[in-house]
C-alpha positions as CSV (number, residue, x, y, z in Angstrom):
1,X,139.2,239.7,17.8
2,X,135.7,239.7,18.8
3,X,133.1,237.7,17.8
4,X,130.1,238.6,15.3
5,X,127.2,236.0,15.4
6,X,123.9,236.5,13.5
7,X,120.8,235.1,15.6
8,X,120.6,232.4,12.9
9,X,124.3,231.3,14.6
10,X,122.9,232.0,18.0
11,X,122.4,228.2,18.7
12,X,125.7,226.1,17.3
13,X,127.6,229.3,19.4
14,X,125.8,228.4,22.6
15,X,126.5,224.8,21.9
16,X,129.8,226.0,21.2
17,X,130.8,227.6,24.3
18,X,128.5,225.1,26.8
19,X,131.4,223.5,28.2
20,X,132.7,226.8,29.8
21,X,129.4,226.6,31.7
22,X,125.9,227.9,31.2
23,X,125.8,230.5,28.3
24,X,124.5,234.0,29.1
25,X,122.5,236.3,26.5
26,X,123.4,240.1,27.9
27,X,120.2,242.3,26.7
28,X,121.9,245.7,27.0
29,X,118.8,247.6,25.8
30,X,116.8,250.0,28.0
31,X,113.9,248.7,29.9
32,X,111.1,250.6,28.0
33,X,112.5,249.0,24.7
34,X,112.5,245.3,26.8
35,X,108.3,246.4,27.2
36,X,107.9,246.6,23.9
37,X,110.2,243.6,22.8
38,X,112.0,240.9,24.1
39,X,113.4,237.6,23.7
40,X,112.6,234.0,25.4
41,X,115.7,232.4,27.3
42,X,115.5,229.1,25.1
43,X,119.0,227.3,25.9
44,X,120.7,230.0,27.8
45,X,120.0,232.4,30.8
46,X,118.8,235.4,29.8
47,X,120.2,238.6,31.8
48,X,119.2,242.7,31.5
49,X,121.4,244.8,31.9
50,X,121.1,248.5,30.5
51,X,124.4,249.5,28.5
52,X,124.9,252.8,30.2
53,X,125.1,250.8,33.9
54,X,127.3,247.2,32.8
55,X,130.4,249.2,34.6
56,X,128.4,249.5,38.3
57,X,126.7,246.1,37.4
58,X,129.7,244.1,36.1
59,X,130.2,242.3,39.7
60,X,126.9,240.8,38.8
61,X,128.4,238.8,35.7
62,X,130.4,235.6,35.8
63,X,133.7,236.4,33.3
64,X,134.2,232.9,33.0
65,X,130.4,232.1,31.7
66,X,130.0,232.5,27.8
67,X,127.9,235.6,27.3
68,X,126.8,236.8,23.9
69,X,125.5,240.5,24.1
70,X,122.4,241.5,22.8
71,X,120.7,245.4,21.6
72,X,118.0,246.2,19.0
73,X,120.6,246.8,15.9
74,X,123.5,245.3,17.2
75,X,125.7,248.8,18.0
76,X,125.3,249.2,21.3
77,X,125.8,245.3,22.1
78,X,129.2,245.4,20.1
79,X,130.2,248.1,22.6
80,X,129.2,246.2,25.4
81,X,130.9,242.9,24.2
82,X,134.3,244.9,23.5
83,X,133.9,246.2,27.0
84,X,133.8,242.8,28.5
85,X,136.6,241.0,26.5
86,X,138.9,244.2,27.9
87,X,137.8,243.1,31.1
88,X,139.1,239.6,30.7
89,X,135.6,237.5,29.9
90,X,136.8,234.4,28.2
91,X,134.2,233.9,25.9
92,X,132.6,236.8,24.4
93,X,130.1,237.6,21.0
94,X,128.0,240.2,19.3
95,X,124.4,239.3,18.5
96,X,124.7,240.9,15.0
97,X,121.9,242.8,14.0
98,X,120.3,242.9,17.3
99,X,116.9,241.9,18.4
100,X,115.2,243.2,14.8
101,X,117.5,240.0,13.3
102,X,116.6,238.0,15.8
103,X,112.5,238.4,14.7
104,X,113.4,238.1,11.2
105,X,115.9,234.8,12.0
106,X,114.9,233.4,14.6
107,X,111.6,234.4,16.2
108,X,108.6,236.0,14.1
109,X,106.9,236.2,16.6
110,X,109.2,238.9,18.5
111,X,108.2,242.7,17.8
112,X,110.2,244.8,15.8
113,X,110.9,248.1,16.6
Protein backbone atom coordinates (compact mmCIF):
# COMPACT_ATOMS: atom_id res chain seq x y z
CA UNK A 1 0.00 0.00 0.00
CA UNK A 2 1.14 3.32 -0.85
CA UNK A 3 1.29 6.09 1.18
CA UNK A 4 -1.09 9.37 1.13
CA UNK A 5 0.33 12.29 3.15
CA UNK A 6 -1.25 15.82 3.19
CA UNK A 7 1.46 18.66 3.27
CA UNK A 8 0.26 19.37 6.85
CA UNK A 9 1.93 15.55 7.47
CA UNK A 10 4.81 16.55 5.17
CA UNK A 11 7.09 17.11 8.28
CA UNK A 12 6.53 14.11 11.03
CA UNK A 13 6.88 11.88 7.46
CA UNK A 14 10.29 13.34 6.71
CA UNK A 15 11.24 12.91 10.33
CA UNK A 16 9.79 9.62 9.89
CA UNK A 17 11.76 8.26 7.19
CA UNK A 18 15.30 10.41 8.08
CA UNK A 19 17.06 7.40 9.18
CA UNK A 20 16.97 5.81 5.69
CA UNK A 21 18.92 8.89 4.71
CA UNK A 22 18.16 12.36 3.41
CA UNK A 23 14.43 12.56 2.35
CA UNK A 24 13.69 13.63 -1.28
CA UNK A 25 10.50 15.74 -2.37
CA UNK A 26 10.03 14.52 -6.27
CA UNK A 27 8.25 17.69 -8.11
CA UNK A 28 6.85 15.81 -11.08
CA UNK A 29 5.17 18.92 -12.51
CA UNK A 30 6.24 20.48 -15.86
CA UNK A 31 8.75 23.31 -15.85
CA UNK A 32 6.37 26.20 -16.91
CA UNK A 33 4.04 25.21 -13.89
CA UNK A 34 7.53 25.13 -11.51
CA UNK A 35 7.78 29.27 -13.11
CA UNK A 36 4.72 29.96 -11.85
CA UNK A 37 4.93 28.00 -8.46
CA UNK A 38 7.11 26.22 -6.43
CA UNK A 39 8.09 25.05 -3.22
CA UNK A 40 11.28 25.84 -0.81
CA UNK A 41 13.44 22.66 0.09
CA UNK A 42 13.03 23.19 4.03
CA UNK A 43 14.26 19.76 5.64
CA UNK A 44 14.62 17.76 2.54
CA UNK A 45 16.24 17.93 -1.02
CA UNK A 46 14.11 19.11 -3.38
CA UNK A 47 14.44 17.36 -6.97
CA UNK A 48 12.41 18.20 -10.61
CA UNK A 49 11.69 15.77 -12.41
CA UNK A 50 8.80 16.05 -15.22
CA UNK A 51 6.36 12.96 -14.91
CA UNK A 52 6.43 12.09 -18.52
CA UNK A 53 10.55 11.63 -18.34
CA UNK A 54 10.97 9.69 -14.43
CA UNK A 55 11.45 6.35 -16.67
CA UNK A 56 14.80 7.96 -18.76
CA UNK A 57 15.64 9.82 -15.54
CA UNK A 58 15.14 7.13 -12.81
CA UNK A 59 19.11 6.32 -12.76
CA UNK A 60 19.24 9.81 -11.30
CA UNK A 61 17.20 8.80 -8.03
CA UNK A 62 18.58 6.90 -5.02
CA UNK A 63 15.75 3.92 -4.40
CA UNK A 64 16.98 3.60 -1.06
CA UNK A 65 16.43 7.53 -0.11
CA UNK A 66 12.83 8.41 1.17
CA UNK A 67 11.18 10.31 -1.61
CA UNK A 68 7.65 11.71 -1.26
CA UNK A 69 6.31 12.80 -4.77
CA UNK A 70 4.94 15.94 -5.47
CA UNK A 71 2.24 17.63 -8.53
CA UNK A 72 -0.19 20.48 -8.46
CA UNK A 73 -3.42 18.30 -7.32
CA UNK A 74 -1.85 15.29 -6.29
CA UNK A 75 -2.80 12.88 -9.60
CA UNK A 76 -0.04 12.91 -11.40
CA UNK A 77 2.42 12.49 -8.22
CA UNK A 78 0.30 9.34 -7.14
CA UNK A 79 1.19 7.90 -10.54
CA UNK A 80 4.65 8.73 -10.16
CA UNK A 81 4.86 7.29 -6.51
CA UNK A 82 3.16 3.94 -7.66
CA UNK A 83 5.73 3.88 -10.36
CA UNK A 84 8.62 3.93 -8.02
CA UNK A 85 7.35 1.55 -5.24
CA UNK A 86 7.03 -1.09 -8.48
CA UNK A 87 10.44 -0.32 -9.00
CA UNK A 88 11.59 -1.37 -5.61
CA UNK A 89 12.07 2.37 -3.65
CA UNK A 90 11.80 1.43 -0.05
CA UNK A 91 10.22 4.31 1.15
CA UNK A 92 7.66 5.97 -0.91
CA UNK A 93 4.51 8.71 -0.41
CA UNK A 94 1.94 10.88 -2.21
CA UNK A 95 1.85 14.55 -1.43
CA UNK A 96 -1.99 14.58 -1.28
CA UNK A 97 -3.49 17.39 -2.81
CA UNK A 98 -0.47 18.56 -4.50
CA UNK A 99 1.18 21.91 -4.43
CA UNK A 100 -2.43 23.90 -4.15
CA UNK A 101 -2.56 21.93 -0.48
CA UNK A 102 0.70 22.66 0.19
CA UNK A 103 -0.19 26.90 -0.13
CA UNK A 104 -3.25 26.33 1.75
CA UNK A 105 -1.23 23.96 4.64
CA UNK A 106 1.74 24.79 4.66
CA UNK A 107 3.01 27.81 2.71
CA UNK A 108 0.61 30.92 1.96
CA UNK A 109 2.89 32.33 0.48
CA UNK A 110 3.21 29.71 -2.54
CA UNK A 111 0.97 30.62 -5.67
CA UNK A 112 -1.84 28.72 -6.51
CA UNK A 113 -2.70 27.70 -9.72
Amino acid sequence: MLTQIRPAQLADWLESVREHGQPVVLDVREPYELRMSSVKADGFELISIPMGVIPPRLHELDPHRPVACLCHHGGRSMQVASFLKARGFDHVANIAGGIYAWSAELDPTVPRY
